[in-house]
Phi, psi and omega in degrees: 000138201280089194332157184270135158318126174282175179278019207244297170344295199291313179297312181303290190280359132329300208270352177243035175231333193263316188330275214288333166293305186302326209273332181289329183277328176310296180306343157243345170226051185079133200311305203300303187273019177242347155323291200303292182351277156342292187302285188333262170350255211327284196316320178290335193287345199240332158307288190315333183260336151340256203314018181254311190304343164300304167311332155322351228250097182310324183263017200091136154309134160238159160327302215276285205311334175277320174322310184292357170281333186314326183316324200280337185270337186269008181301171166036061185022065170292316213207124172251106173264154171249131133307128161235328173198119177228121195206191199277327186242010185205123174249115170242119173210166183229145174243120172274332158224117202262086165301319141337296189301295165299356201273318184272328174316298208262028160236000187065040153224086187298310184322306177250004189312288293233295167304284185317330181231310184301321143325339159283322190296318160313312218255017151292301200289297154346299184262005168269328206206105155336329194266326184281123176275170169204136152252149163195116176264008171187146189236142166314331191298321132321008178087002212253170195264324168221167163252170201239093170312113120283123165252140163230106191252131190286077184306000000 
């Protein structure tokens, strides 16, 4: 079986096939509304890849089948994460350092970093499971000092 592409990868060459769309759609129809475009595009593209990984799942989805996907988001140290609590209805964690986050500052787009990537995390959990919730009230990508992850899966 073929090692998997980590996502910090898969994401860096997203953002430089989208840099240029995204800058063409601002120059014609404004910042806000190639904002909306995007987030819209992005959310629907992160269900849609949820739900395949859901399909995935020989036993079906769980907290823990999803927890076991986090490797793909932490390769090539992408996420320095802390646990704070895992367990059959809650995975809690903080990410204290985000290569993602560095990754769009230094391609310069810091600005929409927040779209390309953080903004997925909800509507990822939506398309692996309906019962799994994610609260979060703050991200680096956004200036916060870690970001604080809650997962909840709803029996």
């Amino acid at each position: 079986m073929a090692e998997q592409m980590g996502i910090l990868e898969r994401r860096r060459i997203e953002a430089e096939i989208l840099k240029p769309v995204y800058e063409e759609m601002v120059a014609r129809f404004g910042e806000a509304a190639a904002q909306e475009a995007l987030n819209a595009a992005i959310t629907k593209a992160a269900m849609s890849a949820a739900s395949n990984f859901a399909k995935d799942e020989p036993e079906g989805t769980s907290l823990q089948s999803f927890a076991d996907l986090m490797p793909l988001w932490q390769k090539d140290d992408a996420l320095r994460m802390e646990v704070q609590r895992q367990d059959a209805t809650h995975y809690d964690f903080n990410v204290t350092r985000c290569r993602y986050a560095e990754m769009y500052r230094e391609m310069g787009l810091g600005s929409i970093g927040h779209l390309l990537s953080c903004n997925r995390d909800g509507a990822f959990c939506e398309g692996y499971d309906p019962k799994l919730k994610m609260t979060r009230t703050q991200t680096i990508m956004q200036g916060a000092s870690h970001c604080d992850f809650r997962y909840t899966y709803e029996e």
